[in-house]
PyMOL Python script that loads the backbone (N, CA, C, O; Angstrom):
from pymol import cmd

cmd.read_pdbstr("""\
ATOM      1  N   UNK A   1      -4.993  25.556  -2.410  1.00  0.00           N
ATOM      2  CA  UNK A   1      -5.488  25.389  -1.069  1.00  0.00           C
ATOM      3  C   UNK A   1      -4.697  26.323  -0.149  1.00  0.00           C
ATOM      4  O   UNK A   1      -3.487  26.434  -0.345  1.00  0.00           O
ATOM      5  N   UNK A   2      -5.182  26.880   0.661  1.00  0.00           N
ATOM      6  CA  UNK A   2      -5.009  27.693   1.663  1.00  0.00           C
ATOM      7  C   UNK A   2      -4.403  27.303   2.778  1.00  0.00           C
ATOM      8  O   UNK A   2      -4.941  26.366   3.367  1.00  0.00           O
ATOM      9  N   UNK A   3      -2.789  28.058   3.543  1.00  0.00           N
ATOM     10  CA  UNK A   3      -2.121  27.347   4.455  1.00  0.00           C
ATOM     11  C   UNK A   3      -3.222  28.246   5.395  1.00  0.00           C
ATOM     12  O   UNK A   3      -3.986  29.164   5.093  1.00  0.00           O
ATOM     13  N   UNK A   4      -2.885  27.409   6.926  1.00  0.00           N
ATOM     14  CA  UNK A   4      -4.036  28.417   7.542  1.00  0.00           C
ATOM     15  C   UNK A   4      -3.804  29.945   8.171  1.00  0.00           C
ATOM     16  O   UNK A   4      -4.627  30.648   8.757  1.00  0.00           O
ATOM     17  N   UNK A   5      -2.557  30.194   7.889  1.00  0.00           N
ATOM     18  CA  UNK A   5      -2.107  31.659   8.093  1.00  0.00           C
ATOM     19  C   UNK A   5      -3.028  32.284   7.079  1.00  0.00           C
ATOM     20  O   UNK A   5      -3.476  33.408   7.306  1.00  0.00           O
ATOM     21  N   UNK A   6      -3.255  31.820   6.288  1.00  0.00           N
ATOM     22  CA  UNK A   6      -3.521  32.948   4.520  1.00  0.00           C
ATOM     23  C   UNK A   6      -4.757  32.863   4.685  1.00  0.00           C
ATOM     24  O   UNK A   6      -5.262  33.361   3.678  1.00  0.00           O
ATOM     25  N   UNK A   7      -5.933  32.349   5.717  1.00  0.00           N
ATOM     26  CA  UNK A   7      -7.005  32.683   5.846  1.00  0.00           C
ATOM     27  C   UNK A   7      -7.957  31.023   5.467  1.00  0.00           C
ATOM     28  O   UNK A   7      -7.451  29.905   5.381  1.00  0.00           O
ATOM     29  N   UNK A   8      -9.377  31.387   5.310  1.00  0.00           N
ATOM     30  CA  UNK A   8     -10.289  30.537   5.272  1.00  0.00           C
ATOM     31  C   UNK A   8     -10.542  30.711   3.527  1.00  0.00           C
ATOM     32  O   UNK A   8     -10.315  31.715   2.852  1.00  0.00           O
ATOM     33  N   UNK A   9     -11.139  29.252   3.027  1.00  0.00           N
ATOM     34  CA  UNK A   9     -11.493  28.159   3.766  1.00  0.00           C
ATOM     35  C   UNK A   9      -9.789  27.444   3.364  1.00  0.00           C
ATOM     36  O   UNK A   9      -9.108  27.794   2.400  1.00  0.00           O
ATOM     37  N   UNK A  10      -9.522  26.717   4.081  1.00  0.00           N
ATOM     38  CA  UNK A  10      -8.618  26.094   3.874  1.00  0.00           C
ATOM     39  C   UNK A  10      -8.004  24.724   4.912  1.00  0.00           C
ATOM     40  O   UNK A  10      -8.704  24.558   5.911  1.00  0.00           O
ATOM     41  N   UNK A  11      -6.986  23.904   4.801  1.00  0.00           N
ATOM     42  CA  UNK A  11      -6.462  22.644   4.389  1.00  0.00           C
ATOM     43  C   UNK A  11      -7.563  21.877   5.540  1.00  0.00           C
ATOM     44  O   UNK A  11      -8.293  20.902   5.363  1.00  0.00           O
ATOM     45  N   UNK A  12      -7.357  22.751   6.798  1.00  0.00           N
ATOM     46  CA  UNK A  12      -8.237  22.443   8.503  1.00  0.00           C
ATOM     47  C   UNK A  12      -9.578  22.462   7.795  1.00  0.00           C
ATOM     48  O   UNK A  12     -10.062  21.365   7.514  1.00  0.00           O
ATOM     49  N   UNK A  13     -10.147  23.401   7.516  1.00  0.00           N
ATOM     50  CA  UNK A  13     -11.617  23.179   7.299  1.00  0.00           C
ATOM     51  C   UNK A  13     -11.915  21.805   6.242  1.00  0.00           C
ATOM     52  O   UNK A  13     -12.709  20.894   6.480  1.00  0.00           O
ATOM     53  N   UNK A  14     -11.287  21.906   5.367  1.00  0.00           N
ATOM     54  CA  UNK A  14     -11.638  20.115   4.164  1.00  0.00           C
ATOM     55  C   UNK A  14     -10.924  19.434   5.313  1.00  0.00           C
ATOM     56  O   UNK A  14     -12.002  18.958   5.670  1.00  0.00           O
ATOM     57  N   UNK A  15     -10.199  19.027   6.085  1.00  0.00           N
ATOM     58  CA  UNK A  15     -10.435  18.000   7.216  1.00  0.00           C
ATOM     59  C   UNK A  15     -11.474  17.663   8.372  1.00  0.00           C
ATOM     60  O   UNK A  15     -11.757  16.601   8.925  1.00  0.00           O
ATOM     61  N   UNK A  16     -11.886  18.818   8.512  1.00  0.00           N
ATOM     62  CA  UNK A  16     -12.860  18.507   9.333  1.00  0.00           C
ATOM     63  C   UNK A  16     -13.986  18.699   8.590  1.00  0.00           C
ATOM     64  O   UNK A  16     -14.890  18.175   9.240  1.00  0.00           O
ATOM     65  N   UNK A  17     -14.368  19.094   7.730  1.00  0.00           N
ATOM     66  CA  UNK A  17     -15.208  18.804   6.665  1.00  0.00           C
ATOM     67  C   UNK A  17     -15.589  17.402   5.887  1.00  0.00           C
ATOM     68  O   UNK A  17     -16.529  17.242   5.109  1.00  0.00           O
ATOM     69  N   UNK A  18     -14.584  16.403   6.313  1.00  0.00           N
ATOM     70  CA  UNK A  18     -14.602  15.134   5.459  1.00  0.00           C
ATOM     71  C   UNK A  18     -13.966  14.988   4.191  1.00  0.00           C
ATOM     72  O   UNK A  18     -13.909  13.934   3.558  1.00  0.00           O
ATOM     73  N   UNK A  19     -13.401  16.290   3.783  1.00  0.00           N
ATOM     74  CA  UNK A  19     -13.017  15.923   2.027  1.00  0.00           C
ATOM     75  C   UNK A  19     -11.643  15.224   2.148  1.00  0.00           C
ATOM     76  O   UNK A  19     -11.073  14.859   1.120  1.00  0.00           O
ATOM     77  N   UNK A  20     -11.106  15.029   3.328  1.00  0.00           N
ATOM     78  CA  UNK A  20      -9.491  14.734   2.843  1.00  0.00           C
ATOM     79  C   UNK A  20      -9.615  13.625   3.700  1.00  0.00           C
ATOM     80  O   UNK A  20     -10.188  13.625   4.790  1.00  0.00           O
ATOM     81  N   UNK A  21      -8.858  12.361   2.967  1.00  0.00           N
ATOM     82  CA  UNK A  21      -9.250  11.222   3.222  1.00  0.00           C
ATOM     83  C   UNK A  21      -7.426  10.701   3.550  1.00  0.00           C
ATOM     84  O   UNK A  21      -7.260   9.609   4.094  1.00  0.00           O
ATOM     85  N   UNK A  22      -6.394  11.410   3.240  1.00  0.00           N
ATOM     86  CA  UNK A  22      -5.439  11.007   3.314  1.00  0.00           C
ATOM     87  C   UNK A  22      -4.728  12.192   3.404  1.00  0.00           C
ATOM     88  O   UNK A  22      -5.084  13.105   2.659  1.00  0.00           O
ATOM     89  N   UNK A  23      -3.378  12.454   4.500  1.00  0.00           N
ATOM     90  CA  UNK A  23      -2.726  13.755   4.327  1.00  0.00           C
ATOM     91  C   UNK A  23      -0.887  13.350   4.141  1.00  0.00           C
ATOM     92  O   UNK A  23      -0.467  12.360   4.739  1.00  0.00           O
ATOM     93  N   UNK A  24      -0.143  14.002   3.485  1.00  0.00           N
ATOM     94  CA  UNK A  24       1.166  13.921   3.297  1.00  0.00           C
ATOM     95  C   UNK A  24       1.876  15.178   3.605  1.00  0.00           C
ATOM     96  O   UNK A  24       2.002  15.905   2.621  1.00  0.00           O
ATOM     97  N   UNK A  25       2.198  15.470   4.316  1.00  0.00           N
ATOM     98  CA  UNK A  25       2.199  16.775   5.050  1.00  0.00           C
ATOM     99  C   UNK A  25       4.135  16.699   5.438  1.00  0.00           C
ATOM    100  O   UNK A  25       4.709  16.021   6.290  1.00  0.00           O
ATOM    101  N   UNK A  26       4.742  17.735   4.370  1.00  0.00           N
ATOM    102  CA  UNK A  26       6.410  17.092   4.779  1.00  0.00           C
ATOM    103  C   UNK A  26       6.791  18.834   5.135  1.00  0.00           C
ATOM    104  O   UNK A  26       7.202  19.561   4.231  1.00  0.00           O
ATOM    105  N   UNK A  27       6.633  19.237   6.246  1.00  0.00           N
ATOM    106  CA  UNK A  27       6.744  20.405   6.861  1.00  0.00           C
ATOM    107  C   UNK A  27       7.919  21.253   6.227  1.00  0.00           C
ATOM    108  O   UNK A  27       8.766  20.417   5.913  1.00  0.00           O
ATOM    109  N   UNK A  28       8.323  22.374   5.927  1.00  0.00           N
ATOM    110  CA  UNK A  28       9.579  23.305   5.894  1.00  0.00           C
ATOM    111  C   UNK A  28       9.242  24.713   6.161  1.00  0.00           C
ATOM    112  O   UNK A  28       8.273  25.205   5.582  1.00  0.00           O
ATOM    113  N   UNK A  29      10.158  25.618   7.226  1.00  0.00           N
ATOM    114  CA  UNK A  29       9.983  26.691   7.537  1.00  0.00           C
ATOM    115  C   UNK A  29       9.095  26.932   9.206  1.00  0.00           C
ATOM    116  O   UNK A  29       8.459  26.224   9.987  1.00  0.00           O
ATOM    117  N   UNK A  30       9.574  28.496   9.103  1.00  0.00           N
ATOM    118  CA  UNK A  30       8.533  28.520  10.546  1.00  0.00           C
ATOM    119  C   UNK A  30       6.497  28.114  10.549  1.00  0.00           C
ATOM    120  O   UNK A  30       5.670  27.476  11.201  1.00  0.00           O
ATOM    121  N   UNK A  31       6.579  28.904   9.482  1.00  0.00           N
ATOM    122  CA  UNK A  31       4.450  29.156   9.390  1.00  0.00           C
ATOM    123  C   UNK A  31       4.441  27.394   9.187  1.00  0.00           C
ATOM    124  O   UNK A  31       3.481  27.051   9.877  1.00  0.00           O
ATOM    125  N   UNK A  32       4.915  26.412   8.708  1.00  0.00           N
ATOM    126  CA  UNK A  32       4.482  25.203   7.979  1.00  0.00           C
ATOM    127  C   UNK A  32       4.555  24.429   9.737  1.00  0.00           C
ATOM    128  O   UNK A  32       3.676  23.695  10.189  1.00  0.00           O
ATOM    129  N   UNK A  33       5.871  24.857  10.501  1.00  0.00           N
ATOM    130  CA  UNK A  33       5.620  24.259  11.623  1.00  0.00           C
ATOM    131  C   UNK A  33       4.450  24.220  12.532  1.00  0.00           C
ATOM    132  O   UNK A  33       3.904  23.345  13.204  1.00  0.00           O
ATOM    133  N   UNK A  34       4.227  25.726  12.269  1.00  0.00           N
ATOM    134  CA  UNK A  34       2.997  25.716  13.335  1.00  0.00           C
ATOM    135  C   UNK A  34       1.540  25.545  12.245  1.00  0.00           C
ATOM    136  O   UNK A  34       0.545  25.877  12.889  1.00  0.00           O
ATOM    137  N   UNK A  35       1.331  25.301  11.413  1.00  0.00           N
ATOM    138  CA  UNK A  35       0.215  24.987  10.503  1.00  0.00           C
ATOM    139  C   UNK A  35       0.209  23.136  10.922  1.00  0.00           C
ATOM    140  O   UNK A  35      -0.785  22.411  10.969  1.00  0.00           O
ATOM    141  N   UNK A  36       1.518  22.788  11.154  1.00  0.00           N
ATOM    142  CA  UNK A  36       1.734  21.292  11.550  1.00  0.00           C
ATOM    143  C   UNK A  36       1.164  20.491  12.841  1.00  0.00           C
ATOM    144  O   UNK A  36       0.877  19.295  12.819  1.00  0.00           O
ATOM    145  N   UNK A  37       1.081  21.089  13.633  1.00  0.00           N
ATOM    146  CA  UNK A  37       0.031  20.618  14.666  1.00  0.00           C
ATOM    147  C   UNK A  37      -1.371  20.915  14.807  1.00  0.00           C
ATOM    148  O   UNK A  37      -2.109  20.411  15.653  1.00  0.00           O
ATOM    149  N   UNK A  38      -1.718  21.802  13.892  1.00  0.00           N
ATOM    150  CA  UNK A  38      -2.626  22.036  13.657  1.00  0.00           C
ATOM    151  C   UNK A  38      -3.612  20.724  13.100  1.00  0.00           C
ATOM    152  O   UNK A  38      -4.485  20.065  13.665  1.00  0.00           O
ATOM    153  N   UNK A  39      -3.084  20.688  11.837  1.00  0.00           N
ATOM    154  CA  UNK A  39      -3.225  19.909  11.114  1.00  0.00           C
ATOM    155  C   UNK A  39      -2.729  17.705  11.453  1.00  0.00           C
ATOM    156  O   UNK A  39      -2.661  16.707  10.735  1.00  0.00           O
ATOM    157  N   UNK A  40      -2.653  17.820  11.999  1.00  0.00           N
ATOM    158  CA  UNK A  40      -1.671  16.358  12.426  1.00  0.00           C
ATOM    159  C   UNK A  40      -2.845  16.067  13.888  1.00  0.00           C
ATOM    160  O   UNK A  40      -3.566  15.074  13.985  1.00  0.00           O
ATOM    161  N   UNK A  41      -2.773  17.192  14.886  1.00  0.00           N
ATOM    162  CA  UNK A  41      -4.448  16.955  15.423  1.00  0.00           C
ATOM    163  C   UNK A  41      -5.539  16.688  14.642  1.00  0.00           C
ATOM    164  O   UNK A  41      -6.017  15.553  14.651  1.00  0.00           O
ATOM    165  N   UNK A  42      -6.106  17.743  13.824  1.00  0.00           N
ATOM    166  CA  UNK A  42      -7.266  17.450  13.423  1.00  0.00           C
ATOM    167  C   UNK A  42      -7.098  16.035  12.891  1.00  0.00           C
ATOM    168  O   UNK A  42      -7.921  15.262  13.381  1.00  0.00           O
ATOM    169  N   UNK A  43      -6.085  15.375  11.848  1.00  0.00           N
ATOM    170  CA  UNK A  43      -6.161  14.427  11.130  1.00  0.00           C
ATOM    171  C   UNK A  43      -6.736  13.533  12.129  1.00  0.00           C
ATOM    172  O   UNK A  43      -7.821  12.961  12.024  1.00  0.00           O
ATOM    173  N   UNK A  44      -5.744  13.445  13.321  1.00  0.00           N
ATOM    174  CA  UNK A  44      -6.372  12.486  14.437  1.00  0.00           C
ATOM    175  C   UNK A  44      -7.823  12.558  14.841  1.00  0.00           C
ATOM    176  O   UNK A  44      -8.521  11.559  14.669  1.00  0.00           O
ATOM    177  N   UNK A  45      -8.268  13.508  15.294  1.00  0.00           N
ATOM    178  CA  UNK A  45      -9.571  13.606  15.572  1.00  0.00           C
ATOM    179  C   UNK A  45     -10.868  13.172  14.689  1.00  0.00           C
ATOM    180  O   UNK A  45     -12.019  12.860  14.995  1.00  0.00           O
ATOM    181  N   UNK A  46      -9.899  13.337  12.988  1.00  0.00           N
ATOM    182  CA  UNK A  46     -11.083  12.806  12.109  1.00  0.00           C
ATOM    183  C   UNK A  46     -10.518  11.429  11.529  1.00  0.00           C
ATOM    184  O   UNK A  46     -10.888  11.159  10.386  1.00  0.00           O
ATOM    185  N   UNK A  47      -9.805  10.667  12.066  1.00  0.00           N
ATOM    186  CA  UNK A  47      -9.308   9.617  11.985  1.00  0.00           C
ATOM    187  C   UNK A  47      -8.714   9.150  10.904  1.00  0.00           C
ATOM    188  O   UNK A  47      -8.589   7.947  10.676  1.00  0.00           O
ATOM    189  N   UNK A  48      -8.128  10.471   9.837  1.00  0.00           N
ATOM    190  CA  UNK A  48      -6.810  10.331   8.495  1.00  0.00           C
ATOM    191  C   UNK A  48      -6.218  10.396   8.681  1.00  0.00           C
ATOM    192  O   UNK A  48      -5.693  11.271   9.370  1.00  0.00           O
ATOM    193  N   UNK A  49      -5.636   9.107   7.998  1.00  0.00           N
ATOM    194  CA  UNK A  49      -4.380   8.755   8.006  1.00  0.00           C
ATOM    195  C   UNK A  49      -2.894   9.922   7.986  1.00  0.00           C
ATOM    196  O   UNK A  49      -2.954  10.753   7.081  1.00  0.00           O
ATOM    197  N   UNK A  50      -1.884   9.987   8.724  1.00  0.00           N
ATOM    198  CA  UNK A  50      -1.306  11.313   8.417  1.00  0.00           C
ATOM    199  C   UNK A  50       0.346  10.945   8.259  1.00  0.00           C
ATOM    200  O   UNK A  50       0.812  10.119   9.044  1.00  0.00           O
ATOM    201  N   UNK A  51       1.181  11.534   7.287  1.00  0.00           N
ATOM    202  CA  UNK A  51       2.731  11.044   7.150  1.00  0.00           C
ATOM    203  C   UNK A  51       2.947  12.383   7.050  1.00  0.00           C
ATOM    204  O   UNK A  51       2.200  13.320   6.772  1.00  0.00           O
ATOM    205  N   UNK A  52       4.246  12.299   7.360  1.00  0.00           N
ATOM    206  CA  UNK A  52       5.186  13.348   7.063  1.00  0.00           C
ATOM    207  C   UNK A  52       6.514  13.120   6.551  1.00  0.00           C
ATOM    208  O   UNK A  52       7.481  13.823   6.843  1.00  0.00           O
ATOM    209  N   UNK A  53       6.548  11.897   5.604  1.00  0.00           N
ATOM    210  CA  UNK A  53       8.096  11.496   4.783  1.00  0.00           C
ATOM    211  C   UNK A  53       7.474  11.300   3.108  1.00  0.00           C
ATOM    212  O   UNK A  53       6.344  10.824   2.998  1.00  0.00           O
ATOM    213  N   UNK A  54       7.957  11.538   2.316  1.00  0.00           N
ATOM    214  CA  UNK A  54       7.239  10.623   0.994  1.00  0.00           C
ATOM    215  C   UNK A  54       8.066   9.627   1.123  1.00  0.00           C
ATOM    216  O   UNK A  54       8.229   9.429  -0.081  1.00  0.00           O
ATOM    217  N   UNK A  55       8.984   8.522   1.835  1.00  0.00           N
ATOM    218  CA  UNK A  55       9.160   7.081   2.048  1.00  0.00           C
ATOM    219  C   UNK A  55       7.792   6.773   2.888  1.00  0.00           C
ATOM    220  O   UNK A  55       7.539   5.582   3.070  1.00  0.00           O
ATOM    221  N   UNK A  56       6.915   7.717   3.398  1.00  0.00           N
ATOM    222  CA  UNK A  56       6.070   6.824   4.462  1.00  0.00           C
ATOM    223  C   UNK A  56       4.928   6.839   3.120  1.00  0.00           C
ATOM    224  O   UNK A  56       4.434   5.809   2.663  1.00  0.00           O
ATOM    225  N   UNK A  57       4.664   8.090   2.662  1.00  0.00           N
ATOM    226  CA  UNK A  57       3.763   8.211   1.382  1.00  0.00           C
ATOM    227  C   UNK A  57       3.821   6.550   0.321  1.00  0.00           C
ATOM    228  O   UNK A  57       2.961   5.709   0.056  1.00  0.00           O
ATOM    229  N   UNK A  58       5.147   6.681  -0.001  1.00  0.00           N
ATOM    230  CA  UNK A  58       5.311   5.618  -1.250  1.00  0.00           C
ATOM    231  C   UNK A  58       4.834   4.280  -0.694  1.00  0.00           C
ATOM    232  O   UNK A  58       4.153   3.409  -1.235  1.00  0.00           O
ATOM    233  N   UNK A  59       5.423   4.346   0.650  1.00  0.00           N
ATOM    234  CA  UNK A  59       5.155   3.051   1.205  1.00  0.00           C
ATOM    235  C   UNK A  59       3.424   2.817   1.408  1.00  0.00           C
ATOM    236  O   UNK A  59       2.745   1.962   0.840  1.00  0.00           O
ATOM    237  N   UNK A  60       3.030   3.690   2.242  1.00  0.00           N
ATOM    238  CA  UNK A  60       1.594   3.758   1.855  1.00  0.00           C
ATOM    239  C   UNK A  60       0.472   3.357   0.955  1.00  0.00           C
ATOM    240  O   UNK A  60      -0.555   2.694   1.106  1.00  0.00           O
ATOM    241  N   UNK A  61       1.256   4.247  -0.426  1.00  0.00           N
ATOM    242  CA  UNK A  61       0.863   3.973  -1.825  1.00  0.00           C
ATOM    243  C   UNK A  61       0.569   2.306  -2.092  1.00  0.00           C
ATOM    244  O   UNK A  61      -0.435   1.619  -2.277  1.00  0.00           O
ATOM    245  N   UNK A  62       2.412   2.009  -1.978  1.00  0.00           N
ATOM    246  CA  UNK A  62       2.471   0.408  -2.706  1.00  0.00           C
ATOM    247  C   UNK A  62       1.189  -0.358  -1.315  1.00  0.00           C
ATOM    248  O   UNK A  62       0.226  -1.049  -1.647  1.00  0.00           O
ATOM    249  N   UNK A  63       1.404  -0.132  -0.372  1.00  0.00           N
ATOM    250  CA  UNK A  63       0.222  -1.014   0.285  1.00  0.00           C
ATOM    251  C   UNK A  63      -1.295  -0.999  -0.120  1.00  0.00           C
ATOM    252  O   UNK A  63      -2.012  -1.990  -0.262  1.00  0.00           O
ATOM    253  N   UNK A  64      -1.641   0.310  -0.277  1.00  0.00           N
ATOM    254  CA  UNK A  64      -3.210   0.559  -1.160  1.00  0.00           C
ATOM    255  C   UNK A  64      -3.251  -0.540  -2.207  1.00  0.00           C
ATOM    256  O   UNK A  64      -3.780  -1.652  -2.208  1.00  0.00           O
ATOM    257  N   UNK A  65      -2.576   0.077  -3.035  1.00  0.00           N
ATOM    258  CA  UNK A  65      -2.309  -0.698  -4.735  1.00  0.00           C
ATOM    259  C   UNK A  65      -2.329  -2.334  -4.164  1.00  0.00           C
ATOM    260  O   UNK A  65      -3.085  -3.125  -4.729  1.00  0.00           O
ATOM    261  N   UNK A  66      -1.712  -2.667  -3.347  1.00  0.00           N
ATOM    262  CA  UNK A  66      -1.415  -4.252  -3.034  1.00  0.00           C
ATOM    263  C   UNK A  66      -2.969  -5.127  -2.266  1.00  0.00           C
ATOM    264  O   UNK A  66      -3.335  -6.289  -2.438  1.00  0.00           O
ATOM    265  N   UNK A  67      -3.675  -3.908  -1.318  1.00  0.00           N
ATOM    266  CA  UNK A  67      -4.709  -4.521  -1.029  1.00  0.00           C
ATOM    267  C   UNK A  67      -5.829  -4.020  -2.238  1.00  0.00           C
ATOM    268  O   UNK A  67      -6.924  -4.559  -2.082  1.00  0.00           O
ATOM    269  N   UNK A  68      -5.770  -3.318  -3.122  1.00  0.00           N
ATOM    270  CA  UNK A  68      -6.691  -3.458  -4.178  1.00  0.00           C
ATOM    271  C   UNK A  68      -6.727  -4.751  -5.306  1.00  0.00           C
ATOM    272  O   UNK A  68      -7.735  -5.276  -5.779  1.00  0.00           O
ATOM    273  N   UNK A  69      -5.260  -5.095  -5.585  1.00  0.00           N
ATOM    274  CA  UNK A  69      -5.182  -5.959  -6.189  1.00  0.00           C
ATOM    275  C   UNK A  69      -5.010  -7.037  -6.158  1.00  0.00           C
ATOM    276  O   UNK A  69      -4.759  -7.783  -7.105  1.00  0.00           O
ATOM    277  N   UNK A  70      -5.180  -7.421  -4.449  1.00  0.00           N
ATOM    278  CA  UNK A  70      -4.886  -8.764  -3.998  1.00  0.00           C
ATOM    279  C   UNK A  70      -5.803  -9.597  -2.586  1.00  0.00           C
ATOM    280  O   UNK A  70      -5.818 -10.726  -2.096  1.00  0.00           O
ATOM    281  N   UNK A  71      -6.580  -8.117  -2.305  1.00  0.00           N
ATOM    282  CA  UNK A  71      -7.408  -8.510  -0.937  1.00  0.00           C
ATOM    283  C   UNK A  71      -6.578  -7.920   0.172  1.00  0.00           C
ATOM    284  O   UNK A  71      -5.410  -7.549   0.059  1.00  0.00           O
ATOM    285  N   UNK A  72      -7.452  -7.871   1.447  1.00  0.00           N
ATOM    286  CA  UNK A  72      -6.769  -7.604   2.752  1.00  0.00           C
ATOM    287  C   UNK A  72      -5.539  -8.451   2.878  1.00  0.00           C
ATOM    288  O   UNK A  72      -4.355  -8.131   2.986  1.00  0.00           O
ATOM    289  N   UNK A  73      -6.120  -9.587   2.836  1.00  0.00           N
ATOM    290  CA  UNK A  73      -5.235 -10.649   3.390  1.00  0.00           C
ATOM    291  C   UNK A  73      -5.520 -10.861   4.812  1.00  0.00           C
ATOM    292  O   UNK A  73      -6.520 -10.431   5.386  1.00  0.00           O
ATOM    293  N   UNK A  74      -4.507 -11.605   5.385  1.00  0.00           N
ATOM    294  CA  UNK A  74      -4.109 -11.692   7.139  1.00  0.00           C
ATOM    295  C   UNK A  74      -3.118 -10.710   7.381  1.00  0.00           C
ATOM    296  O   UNK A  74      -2.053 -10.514   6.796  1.00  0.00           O
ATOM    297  N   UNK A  75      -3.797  -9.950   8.623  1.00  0.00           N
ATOM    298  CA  UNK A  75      -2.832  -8.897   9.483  1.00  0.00           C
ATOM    299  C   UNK A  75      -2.015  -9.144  10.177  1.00  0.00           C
ATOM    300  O   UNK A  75      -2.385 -10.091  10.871  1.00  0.00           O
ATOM    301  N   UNK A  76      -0.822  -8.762  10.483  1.00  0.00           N
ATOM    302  CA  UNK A  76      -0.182  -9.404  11.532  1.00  0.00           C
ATOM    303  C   UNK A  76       0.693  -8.046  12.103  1.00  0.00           C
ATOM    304  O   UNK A  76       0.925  -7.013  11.475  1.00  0.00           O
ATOM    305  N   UNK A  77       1.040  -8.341  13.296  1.00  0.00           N
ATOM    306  CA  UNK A  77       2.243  -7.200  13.849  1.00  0.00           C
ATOM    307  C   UNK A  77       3.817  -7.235  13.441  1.00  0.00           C
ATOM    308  O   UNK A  77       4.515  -8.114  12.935  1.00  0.00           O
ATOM    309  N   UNK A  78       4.101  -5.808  13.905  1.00  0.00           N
ATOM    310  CA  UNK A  78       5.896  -6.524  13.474  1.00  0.00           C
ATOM    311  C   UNK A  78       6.311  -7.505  14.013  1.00  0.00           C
ATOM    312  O   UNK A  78       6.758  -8.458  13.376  1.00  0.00           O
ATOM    313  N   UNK A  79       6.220  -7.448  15.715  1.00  0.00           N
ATOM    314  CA  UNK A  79       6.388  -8.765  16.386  1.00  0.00           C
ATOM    315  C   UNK A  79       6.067  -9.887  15.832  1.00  0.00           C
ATOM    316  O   UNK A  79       6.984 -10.708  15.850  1.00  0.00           O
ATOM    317  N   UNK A  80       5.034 -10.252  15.310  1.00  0.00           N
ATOM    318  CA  UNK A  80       4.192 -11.290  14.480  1.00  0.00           C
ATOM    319  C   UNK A  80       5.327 -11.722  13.503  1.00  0.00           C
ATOM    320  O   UNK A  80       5.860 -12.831  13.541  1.00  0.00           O
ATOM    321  N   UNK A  81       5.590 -10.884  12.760  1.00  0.00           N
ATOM    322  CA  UNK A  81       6.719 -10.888  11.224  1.00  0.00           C
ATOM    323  C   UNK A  81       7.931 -11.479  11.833  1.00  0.00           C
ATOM    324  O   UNK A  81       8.478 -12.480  11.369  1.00  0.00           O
ATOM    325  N   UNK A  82       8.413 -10.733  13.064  1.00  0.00           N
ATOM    326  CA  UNK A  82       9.819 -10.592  13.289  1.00  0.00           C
ATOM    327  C   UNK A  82       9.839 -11.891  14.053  1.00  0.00           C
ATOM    328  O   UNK A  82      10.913 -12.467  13.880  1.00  0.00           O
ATOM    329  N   UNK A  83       8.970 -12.575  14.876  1.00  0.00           N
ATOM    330  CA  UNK A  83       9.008 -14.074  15.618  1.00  0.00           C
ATOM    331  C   UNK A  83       8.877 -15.143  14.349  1.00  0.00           C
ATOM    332  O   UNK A  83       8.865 -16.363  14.515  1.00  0.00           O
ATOM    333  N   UNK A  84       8.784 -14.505  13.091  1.00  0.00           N
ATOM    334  CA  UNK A  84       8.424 -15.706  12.384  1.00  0.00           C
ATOM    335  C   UNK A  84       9.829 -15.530  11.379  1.00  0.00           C
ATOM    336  O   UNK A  84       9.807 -16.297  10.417  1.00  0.00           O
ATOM    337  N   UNK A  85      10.633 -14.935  11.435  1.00  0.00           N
ATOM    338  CA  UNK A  85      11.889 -14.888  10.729  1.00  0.00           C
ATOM    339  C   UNK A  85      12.948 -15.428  11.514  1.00  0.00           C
ATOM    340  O   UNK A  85      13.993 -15.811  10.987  1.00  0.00           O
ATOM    341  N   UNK A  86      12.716 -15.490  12.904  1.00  0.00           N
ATOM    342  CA  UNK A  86      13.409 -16.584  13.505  1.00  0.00           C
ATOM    343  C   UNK A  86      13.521 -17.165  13.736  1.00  0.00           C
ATOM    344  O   UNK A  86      14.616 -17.696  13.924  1.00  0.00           O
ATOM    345  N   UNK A  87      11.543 -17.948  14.096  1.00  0.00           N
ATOM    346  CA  UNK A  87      11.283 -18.936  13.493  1.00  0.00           C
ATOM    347  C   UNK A  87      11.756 -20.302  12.513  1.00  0.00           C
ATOM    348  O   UNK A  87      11.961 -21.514  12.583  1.00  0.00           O
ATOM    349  N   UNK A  88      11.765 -19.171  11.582  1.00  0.00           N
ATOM    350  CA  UNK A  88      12.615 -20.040  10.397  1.00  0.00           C
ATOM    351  C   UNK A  88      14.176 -20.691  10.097  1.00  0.00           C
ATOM    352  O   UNK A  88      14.577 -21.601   9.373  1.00  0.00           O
ATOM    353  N   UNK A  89      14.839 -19.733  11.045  1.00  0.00           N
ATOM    354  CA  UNK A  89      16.581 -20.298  11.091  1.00  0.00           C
ATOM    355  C   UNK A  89      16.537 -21.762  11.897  1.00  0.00           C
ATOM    356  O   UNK A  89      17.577 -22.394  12.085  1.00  0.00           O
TER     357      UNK A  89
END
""", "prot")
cmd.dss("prot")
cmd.show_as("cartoon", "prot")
cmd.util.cbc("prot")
cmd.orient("prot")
């Protein structure tokens, strides 16, 4: 795949194209910086999901895997989590 310095078609066009459904994008160097807002807009505009750590990736991951194999469940906020751990003392 094509950074977007190196020309068409590439990473921008399969985003706004629909093919990329998830991006992991862990920047290094000058060209990757500015390919980085590039890219981190569009994601927004086409509403994918976008990280830039593989701790945010993995974490990501194990959540997929967890609602495939277990259901949505109930949502809650951190606030939600964090009033209910004090809750408990």
């Amino acid at each position: 795949m094509k950074k977007l310095y190196e020309g068409r078609p590439n990473i921008l066009d399969m985003i706004t194209n629909g093919q990329i459904q998830l991006i992991i994008n862990s920047p290094a160097g000058k060209e990757s910086r500015h390919d980085d807002s590039y890219l981190r807009k569009a994601a927004i505009k086409a509403k994918v999901p976008y990280m830039t750590t593989m701790a945010a990736a993995k974490a990501t991951a194990k959540g997929i895997r967890y609602v495939k194999e277990n259901g949505q469940g109930e949502v809650k906020s951190l606030q939600q989590l964090h009033g209910e751990i004090h809750d408990k003392e």
